[in-house]
C-alpha beads as a LAMMPS data file, in Angstrom:
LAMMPS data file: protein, C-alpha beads

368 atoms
367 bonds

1 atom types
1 bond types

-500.0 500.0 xlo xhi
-500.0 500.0 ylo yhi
-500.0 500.0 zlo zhi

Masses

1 110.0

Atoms # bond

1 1 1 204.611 3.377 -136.924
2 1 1 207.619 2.698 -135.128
3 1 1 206.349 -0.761 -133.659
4 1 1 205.082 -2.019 -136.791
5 1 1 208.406 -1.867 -138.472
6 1 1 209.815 -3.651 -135.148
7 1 1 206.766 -5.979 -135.617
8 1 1 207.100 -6.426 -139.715
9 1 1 211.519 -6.772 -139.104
10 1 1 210.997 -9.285 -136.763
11 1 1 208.323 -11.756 -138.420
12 1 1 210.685 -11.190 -141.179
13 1 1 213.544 -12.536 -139.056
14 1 1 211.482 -15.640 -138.000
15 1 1 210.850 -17.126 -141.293
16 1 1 214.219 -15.856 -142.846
17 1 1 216.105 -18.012 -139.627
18 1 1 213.419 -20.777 -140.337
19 1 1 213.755 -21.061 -144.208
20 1 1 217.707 -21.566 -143.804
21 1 1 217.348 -23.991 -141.053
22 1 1 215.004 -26.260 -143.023
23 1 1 217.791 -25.442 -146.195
24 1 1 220.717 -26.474 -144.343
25 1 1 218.184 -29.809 -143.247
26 1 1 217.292 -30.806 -146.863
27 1 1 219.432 -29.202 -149.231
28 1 1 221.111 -32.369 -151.065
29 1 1 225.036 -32.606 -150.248
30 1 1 227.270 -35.297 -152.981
31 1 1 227.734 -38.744 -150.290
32 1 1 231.203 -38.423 -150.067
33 1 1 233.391 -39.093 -147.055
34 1 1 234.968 -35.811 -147.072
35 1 1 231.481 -33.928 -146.428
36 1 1 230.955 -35.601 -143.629
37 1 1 231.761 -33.292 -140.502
38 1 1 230.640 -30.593 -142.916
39 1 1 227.224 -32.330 -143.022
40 1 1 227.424 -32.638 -138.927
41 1 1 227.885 -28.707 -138.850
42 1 1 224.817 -28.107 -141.012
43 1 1 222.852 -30.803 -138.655
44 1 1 223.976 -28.473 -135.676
45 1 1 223.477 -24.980 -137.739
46 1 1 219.790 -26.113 -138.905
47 1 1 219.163 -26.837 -135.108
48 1 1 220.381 -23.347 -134.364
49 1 1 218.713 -21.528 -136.688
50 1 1 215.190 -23.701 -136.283
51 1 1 215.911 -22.719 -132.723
52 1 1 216.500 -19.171 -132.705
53 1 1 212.695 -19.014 -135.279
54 1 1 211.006 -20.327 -131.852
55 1 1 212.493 -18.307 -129.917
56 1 1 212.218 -15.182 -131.992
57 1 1 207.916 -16.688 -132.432
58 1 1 207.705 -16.624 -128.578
59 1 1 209.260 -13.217 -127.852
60 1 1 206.904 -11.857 -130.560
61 1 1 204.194 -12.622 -128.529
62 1 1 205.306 -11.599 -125.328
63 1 1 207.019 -8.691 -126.315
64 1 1 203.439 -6.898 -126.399
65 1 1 202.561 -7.401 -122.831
66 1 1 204.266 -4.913 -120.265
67 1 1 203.300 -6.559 -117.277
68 1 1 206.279 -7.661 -114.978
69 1 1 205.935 -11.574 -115.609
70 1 1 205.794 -11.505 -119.728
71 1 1 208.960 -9.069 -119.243
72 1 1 210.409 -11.520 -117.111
73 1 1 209.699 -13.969 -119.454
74 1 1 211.256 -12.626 -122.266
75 1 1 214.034 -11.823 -121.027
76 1 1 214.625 -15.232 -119.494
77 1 1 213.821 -16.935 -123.228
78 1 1 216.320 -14.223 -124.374
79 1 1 219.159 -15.377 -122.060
80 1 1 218.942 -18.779 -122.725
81 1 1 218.136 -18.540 -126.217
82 1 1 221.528 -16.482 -126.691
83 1 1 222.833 -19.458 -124.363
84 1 1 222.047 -22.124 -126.890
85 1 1 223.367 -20.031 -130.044
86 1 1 226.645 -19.557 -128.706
87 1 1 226.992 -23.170 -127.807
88 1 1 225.710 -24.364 -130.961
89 1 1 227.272 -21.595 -133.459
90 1 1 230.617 -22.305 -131.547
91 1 1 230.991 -25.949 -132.462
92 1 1 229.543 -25.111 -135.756
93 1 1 232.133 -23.047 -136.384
94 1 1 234.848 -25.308 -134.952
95 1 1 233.671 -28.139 -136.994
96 1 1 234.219 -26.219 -139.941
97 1 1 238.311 -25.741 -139.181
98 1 1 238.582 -28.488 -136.820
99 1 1 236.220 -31.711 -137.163
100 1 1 238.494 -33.861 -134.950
101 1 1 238.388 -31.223 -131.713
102 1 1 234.161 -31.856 -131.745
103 1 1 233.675 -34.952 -129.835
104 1 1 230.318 -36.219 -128.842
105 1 1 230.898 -36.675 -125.257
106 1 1 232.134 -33.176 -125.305
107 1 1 229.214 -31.471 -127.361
108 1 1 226.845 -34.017 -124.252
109 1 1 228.543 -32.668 -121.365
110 1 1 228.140 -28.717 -122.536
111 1 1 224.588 -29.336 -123.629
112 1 1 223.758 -30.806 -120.014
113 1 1 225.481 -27.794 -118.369
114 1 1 223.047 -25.597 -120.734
115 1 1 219.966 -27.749 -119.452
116 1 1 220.762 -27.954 -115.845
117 1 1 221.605 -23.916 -115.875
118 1 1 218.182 -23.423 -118.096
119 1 1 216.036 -25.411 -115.694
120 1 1 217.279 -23.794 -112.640
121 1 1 216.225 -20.105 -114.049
122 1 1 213.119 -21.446 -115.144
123 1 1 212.643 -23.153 -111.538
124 1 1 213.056 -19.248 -110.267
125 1 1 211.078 -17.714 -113.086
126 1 1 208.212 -19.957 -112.284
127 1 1 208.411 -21.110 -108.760
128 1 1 206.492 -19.596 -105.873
129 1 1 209.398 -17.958 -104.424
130 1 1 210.237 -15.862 -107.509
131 1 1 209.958 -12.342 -105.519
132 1 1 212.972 -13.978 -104.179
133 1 1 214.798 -16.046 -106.400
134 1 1 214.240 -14.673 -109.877
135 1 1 216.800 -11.729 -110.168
136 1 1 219.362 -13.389 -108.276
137 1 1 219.643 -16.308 -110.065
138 1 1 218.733 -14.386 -113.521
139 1 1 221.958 -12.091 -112.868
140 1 1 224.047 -15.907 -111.539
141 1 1 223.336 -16.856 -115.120
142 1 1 224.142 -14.233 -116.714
143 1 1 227.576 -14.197 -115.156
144 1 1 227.874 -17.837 -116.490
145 1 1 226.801 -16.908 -119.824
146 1 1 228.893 -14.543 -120.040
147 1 1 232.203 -16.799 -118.812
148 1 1 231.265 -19.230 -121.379
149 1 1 231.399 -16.727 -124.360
150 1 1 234.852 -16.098 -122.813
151 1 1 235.502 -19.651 -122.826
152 1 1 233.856 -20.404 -126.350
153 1 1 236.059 -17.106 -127.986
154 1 1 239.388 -18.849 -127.030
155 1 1 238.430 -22.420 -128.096
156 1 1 237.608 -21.030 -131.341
157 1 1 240.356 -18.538 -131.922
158 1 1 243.006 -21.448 -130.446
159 1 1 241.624 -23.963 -133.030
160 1 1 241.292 -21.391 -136.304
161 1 1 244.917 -20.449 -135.634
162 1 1 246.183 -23.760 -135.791
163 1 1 243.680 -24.479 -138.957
164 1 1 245.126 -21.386 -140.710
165 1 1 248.566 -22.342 -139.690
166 1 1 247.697 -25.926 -141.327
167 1 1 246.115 -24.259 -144.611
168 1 1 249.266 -21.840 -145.129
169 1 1 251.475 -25.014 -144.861
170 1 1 249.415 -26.920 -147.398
171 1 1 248.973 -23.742 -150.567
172 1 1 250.868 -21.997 -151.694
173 1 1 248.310 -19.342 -152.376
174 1 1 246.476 -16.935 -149.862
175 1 1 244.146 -19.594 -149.387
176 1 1 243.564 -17.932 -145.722
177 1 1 242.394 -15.055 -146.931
178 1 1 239.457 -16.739 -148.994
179 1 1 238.456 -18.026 -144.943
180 1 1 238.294 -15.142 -142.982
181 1 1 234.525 -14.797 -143.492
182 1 1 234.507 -17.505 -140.540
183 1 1 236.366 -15.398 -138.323
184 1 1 234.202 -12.438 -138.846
185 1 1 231.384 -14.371 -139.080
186 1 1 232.350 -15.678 -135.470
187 1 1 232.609 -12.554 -133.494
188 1 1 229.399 -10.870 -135.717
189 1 1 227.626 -13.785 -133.856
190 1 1 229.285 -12.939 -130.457
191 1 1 228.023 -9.339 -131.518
192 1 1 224.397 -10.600 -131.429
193 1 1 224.769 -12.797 -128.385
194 1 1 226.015 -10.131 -126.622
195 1 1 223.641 -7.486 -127.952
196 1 1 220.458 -9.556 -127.897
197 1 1 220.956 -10.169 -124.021
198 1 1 221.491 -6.112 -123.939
199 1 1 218.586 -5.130 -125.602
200 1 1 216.303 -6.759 -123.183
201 1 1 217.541 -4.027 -120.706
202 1 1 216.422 -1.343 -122.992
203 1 1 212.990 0.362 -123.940
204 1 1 213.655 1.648 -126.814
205 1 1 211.770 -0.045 -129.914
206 1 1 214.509 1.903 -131.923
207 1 1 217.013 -0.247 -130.424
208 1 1 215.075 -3.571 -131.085
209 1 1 214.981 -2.053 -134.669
210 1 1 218.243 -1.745 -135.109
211 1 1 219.410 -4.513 -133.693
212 1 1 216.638 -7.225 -135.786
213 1 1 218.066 -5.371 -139.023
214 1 1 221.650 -6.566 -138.530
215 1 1 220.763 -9.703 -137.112
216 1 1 218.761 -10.196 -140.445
217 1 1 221.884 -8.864 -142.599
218 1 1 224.240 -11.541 -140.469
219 1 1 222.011 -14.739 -140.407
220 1 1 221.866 -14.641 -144.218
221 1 1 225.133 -13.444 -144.843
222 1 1 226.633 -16.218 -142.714
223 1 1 223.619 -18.921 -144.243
224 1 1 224.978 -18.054 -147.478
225 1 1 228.548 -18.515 -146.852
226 1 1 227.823 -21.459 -144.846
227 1 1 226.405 -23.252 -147.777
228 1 1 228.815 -22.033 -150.336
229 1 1 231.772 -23.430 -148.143
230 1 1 230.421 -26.476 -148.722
231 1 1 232.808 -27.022 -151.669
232 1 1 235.814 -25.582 -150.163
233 1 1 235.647 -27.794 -146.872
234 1 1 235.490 -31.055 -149.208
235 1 1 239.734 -29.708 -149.982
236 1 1 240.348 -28.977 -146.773
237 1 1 239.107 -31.874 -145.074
238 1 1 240.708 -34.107 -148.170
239 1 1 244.187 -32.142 -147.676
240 1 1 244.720 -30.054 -145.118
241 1 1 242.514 -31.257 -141.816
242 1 1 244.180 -35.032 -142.090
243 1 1 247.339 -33.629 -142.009
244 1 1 247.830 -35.778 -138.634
245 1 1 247.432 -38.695 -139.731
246 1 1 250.508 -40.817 -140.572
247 1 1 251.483 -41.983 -143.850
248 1 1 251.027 -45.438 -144.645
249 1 1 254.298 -45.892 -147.057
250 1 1 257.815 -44.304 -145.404
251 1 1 259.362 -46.046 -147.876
252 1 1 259.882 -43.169 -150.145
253 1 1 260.975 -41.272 -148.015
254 1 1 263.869 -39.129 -148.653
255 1 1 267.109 -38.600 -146.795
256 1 1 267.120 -34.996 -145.267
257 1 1 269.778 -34.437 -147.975
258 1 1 268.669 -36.052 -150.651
259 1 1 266.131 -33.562 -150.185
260 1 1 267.454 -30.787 -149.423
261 1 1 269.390 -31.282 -153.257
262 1 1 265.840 -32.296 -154.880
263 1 1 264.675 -28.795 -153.775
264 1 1 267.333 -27.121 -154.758
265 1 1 267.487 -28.459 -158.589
266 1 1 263.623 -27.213 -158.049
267 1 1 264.474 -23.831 -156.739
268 1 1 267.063 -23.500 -159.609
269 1 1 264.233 -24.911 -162.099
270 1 1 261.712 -22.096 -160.796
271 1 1 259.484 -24.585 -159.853
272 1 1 257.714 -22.379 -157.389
273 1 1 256.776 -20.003 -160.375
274 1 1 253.821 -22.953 -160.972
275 1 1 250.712 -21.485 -159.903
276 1 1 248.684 -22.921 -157.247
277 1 1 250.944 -25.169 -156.807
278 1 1 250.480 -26.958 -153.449
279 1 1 252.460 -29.335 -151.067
280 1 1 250.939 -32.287 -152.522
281 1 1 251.923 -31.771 -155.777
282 1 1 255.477 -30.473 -155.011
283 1 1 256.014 -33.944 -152.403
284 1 1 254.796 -36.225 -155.815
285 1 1 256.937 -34.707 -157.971
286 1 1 260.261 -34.874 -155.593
287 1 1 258.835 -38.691 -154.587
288 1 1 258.489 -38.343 -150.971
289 1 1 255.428 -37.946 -148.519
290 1 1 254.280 -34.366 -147.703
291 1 1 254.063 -34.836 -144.254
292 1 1 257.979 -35.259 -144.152
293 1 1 258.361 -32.531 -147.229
294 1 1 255.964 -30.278 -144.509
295 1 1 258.172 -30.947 -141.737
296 1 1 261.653 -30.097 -143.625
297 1 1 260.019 -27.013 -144.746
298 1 1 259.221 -26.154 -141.154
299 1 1 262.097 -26.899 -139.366
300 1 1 265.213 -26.031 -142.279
301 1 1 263.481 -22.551 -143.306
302 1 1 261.556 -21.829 -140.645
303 1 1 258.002 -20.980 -142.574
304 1 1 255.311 -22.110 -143.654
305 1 1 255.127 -23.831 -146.884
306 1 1 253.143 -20.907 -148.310
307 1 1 255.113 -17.949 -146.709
308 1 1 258.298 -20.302 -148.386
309 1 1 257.008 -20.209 -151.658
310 1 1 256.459 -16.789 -151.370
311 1 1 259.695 -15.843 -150.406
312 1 1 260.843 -17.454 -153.605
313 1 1 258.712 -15.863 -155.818
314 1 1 258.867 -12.219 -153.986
315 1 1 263.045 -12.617 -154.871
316 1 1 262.549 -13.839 -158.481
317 1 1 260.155 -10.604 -158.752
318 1 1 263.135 -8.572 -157.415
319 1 1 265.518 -10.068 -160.224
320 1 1 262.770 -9.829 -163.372
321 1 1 261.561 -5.843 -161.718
322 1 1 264.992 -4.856 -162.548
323 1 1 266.408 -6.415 -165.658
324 1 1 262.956 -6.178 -167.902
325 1 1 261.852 -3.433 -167.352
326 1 1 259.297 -3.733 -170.256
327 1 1 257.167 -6.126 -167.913
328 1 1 254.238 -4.279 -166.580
329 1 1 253.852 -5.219 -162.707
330 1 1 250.739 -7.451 -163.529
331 1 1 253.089 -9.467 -165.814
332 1 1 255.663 -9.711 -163.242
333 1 1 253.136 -10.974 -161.010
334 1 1 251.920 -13.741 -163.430
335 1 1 255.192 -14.423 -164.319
336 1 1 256.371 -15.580 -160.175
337 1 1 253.295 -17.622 -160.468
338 1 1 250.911 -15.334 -158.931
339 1 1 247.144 -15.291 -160.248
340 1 1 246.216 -12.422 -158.471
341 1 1 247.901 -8.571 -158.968
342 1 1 246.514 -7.076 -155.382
343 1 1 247.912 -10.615 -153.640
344 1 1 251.279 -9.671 -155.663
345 1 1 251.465 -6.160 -154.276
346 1 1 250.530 -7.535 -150.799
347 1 1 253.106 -9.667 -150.477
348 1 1 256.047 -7.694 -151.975
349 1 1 255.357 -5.186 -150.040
350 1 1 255.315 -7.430 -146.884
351 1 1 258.566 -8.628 -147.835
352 1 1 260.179 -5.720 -149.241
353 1 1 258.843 -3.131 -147.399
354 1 1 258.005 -1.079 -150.144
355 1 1 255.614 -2.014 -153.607
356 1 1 256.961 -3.525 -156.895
357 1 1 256.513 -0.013 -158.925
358 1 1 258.672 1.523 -156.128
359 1 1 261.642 -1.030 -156.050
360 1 1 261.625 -0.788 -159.558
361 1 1 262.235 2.777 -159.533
362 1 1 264.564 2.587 -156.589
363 1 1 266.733 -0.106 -159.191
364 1 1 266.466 1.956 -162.150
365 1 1 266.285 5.618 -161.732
366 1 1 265.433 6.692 -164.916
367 1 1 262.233 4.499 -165.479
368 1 1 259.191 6.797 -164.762

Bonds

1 1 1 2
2 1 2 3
3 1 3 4
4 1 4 5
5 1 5 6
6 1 6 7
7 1 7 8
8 1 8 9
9 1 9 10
10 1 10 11
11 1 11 12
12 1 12 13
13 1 13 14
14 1 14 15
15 1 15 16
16 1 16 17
17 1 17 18
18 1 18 19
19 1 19 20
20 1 20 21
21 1 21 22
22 1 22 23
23 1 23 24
24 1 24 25
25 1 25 26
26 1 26 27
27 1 27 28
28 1 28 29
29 1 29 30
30 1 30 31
31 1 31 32
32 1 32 33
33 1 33 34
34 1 34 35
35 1 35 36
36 1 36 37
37 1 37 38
38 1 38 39
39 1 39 40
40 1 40 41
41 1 41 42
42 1 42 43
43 1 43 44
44 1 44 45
45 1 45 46
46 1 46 47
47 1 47 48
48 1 48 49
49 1 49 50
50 1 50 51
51 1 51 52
52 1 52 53
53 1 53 54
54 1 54 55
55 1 55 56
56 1 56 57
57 1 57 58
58 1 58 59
59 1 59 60
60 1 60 61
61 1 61 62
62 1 62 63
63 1 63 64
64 1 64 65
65 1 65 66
66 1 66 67
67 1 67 68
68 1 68 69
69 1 69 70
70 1 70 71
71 1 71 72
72 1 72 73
73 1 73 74
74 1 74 75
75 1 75 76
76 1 76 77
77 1 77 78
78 1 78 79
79 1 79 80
80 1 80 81
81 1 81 82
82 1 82 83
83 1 83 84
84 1 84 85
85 1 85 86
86 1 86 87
87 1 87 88
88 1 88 89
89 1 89 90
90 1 90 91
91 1 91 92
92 1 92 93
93 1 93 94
94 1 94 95
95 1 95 96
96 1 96 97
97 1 97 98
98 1 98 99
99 1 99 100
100 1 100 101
101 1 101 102
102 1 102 103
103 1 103 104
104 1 104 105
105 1 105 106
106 1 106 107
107 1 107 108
108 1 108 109
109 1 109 110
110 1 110 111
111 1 111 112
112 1 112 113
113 1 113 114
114 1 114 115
115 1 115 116
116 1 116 117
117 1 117 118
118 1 118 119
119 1 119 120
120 1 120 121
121 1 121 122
122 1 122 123
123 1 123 124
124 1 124 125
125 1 125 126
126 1 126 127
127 1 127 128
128 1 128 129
129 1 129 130
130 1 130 131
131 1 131 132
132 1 132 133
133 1 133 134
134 1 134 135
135 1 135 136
136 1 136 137
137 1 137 138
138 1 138 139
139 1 139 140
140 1 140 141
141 1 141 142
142 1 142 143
143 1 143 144
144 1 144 145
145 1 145 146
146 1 146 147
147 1 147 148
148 1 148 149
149 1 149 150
150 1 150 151
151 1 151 152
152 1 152 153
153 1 153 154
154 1 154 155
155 1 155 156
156 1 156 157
157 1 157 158
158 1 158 159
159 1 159 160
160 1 160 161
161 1 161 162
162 1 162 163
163 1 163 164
164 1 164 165
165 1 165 166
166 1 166 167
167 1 167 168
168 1 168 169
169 1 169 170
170 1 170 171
171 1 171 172
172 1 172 173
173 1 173 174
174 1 174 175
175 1 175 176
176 1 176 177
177 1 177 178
178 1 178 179
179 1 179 180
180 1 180 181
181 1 181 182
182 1 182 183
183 1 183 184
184 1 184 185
185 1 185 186
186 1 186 187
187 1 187 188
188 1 188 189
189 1 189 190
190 1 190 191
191 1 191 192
192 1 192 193
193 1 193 194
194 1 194 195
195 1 195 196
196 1 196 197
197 1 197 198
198 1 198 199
199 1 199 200
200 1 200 201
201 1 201 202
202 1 202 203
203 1 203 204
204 1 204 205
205 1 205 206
206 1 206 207
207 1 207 208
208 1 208 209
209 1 209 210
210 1 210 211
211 1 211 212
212 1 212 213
213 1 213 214
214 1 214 215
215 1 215 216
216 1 216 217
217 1 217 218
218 1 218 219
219 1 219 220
220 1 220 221
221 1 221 222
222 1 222 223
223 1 223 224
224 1 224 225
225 1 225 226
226 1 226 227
227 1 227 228
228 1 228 229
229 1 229 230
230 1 230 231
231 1 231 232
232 1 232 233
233 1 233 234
234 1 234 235
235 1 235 236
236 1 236 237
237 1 237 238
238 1 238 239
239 1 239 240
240 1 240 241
241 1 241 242
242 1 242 243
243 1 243 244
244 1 244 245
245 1 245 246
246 1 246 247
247 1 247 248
248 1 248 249
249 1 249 250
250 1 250 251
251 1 251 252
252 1 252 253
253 1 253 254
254 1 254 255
255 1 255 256
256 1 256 257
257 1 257 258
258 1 258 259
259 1 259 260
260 1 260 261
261 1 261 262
262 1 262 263
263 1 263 264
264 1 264 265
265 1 265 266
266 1 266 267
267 1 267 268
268 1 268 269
269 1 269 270
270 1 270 271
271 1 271 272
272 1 272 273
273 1 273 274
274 1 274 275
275 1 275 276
276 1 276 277
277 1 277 278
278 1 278 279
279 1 279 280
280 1 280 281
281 1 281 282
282 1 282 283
283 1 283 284
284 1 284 285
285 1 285 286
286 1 286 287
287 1 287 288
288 1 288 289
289 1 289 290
290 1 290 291
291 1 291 292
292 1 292 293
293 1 293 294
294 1 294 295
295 1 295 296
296 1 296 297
297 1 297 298
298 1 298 299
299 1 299 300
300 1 300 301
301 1 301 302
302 1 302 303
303 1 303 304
304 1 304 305
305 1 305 306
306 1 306 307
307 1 307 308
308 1 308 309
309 1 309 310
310 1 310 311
311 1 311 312
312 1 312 313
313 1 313 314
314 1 314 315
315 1 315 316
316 1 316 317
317 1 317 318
318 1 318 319
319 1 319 320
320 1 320 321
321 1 321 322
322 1 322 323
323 1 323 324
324 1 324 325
325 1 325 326
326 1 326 327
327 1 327 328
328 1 328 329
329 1 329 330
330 1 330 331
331 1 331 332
332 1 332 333
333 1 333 334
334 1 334 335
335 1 335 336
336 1 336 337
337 1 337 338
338 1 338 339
339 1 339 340
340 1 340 341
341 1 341 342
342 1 342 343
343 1 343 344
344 1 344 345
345 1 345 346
346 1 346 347
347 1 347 348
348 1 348 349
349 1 349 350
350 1 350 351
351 1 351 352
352 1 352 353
353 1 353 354
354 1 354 355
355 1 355 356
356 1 356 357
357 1 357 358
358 1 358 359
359 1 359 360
360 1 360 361
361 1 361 362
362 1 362 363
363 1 363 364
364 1 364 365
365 1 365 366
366 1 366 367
367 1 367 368
C-alpha cells in the first residue's frame, strides 16, 4: 500500500514538473522589450523543470531494483540531478531581480564545471575500477555540491538585497512585500536540493512519501507564481532594474537647493498623501530626473525613497490621530495615502513603537 502511494505521488510529480515546463515553453508572452530577461528565465525554468520530469522518469524505474548498481545509480542521477536544479533555479531566480548580473559566459563556464564534475562520477559509476573509485569520488562531489549551494545562497541573497533596496527606492508602497514569494521560494528549493540528495541515504518509502508531496506542493506553487510575475517584472524591469543607466537629458536638472525648496513646498502641499505615488512621478512633477531626485533622497535624509515617504505620512498620521478624533484608524490610513489598513498599522508601529489606536489614546485620554 505504502509503495503504491510512493509510486502514484511520484508519476504524479513527473507529469505535473513536465506540464509546467512545456507551459513556461509555449505559453504566449506580449513582444515587448521589457519581457525579455523574464522570457530568458522561463527558457531556463522550462529546462529545469523538463529536466527534473527525466530525472524523476529514470529514478522511477530504478528505484524498484535493490541490487547495489541500480542503487548506485540512483543515487548518482539524484546528485547530479539536484546539481543541475540548483544551478539552473539559481540564475532563474537571479534573472528575475537582477537580469544584468546573468551573463552568458558566466551561465557557460558554471554549466561546464557541472559537465566536467557529472562525467567524472559517471566515469567512476561506470568504469571498471568502480569497487574503487565510486564512493570516493561520489562523496568528492558531494562536497562540491554542497560548496556550490553555499556559493549559489550568497549570490542570490547579495543580488535580492540590492533589488529590494532598488524597489524600496523606486515606491512608495510595500512593493517588497508583494516579492518575498521569491525569497521563500528560493530556500524551499534549497530545501529540496538538500533533501532530495538526503533521501537517497534513507530506506524508508515514508520518507520518499513525504518528501514527493512537498516537492509537488513547491513546484506548482513556485510554477504558479512564476507565471503570474510575469506582469509585475514588465514594472520592474521598465522602472526599477534600469535604474543604472544614465539619463540622457541633465539639463533639467535641479540645483541641490532648488530642490531641496521644490520638496519642501511638496512636503507643505502633502504631496506624499498621493497614493502609490512613485519616484517617477514625484521627479516629473518637480522637473528633474529621478536618478538625481533618488540620489538627494539618499544622501540628504538618509532613506530610501519609500521608508521617506513613509516617514511623512507616519507624522501626518500622528497630527490627524490627535486632533480628529472622529476618524476611524482605517480613515486615517487612507487619508496619509495608504491603500492598505494592516500596511498602516505596520508601519506606525515601526515608527512609533506603539499602534495608531494606542497613540491615540496615549494623546487623548478620555477617548475609549
Amino acid at each position: 500500500m505504502v509503495e503504491q502511494i510512493y509510486f502514484m505521488l511520484s508519476y504524479f510529480s513527473t507529469g505535473i514538473t513536465f506540464a509546467f515546463g512545456l507551459c513556461f515553453l509555449f505559453i504566449n508572452m506580449p513582444q515587448i522589450p521589457a519581457l525579455k530577461s523574464y522570457k530568458k528565465a522561463r527558457l531556463i525554468m522550462a529546462i529545469a523543470y523538463i529536466s527534473l520530469s527525466a530525472f524523476n522518469a529514470i529514478g522511477e524505474m530504478s528505484h524498484s531494483s535493490t541490487s547495489s548498481t541500480d542503487m548506485d545509480i540512483e543515487q548518482s542521477l539524484t546528485a547530479i540531478g539536484a546539481m543541475i536544479q540548483a544551478f539552473l533555479y539559481t540564475y532563474t531566480f537571479i534573472i528575475l531581480v537582477n537580469p544584468r548580473f546573468v551573463k552568458k559566459k558566466r551561465i557557460l563556464r558554471e554549466a561546464i564545471l557541472i559537465f566536467l564534475t557529472s562525467s567524472l562520477l559517471c566515469f567512476a559509476l561506470f568504469g571498471k575500477e568502480k569497487q574503487l573509485l565510486y564512493m570516493p569520488v561520489f562523496y568528492a562531489f558531494i562536497i562540491y555540491y554542497s560548496f556550490m549551494l553555499v556559493y549559489y545562497t550568497i549570490l542570490f541573497l547579495k543580488n535580492y538585497r540590492h533589488y529590494i533596496y532598488q524597489v524600496n527606492n523606486f515606491f512608495s508602497e510595500q512593493e517588497s512585500a508583494r516579492l518575498r514569494w521569491i525569497y521563500y521560494s528560493f530556500f524551499g528549493a534549497l530545501f529540496i536540493g538538500i533533501s532530495a540528495l538526503a533521501i537517497t541515504f534513507s530506506d524508508n518509502m515514508l520518507h520518499y512519501i513525504l518528501f514527493i508531496f512537498f516537492s509537488i506542493a513547491f513546484y506548482c506553487y513556485f510554477g504558479i507564481k512564476f507565471i503570474e510575475y510575469a506582469f509585475r517584472f514588465k514594472l520592474i524591469e521598465t522602472l526599477v532594474v534600469e535604474k543604472g543607466r544614465k539619463e540622457e537629458n541633465r539639463n533639467n536638472r535641479l540645483s541641490y537647493f532648488h530642490l531641496e525648496e521644490q520638496l519642501k513646498k511638496w512636503m507643505e502641499e502633502k504631496g506624499f498623501t498621493t497614493q502609490r505615488i512613485t519616484i517617477e512621478q514625484l521627479s516629473q512633477e518637480l522637473g528633474t530626473n529621478r536618478t538625481y531626485l533618488s540620489d538627494y533622497i539618499n544622501s540628504y535624509y538618509k532613506q530610501t525613497f519609500s521608508e521617506w515617504i513613509n516617514t511623512l505620512r507616519i507624522e501626518e498620521a500622528k497630527c490627524i490621530l490627535a486632533n480628529k478624533t472622529d476618524l476611524s484608524i482605517g480613515e486615517v490610513g487612507e487619508n496619509v495615502g495608504y491603500t492598505d489598513k494592516s500596511n498602516f498599522g505596520r508601519q506606525f508601529i515601526k515608527r512609533a513603537g506603539i499602534s495608531p489606536n494606542n497613540w491615540r489614546k496615549s494623546q487623548n485620554p478620555v477617548t475609549k
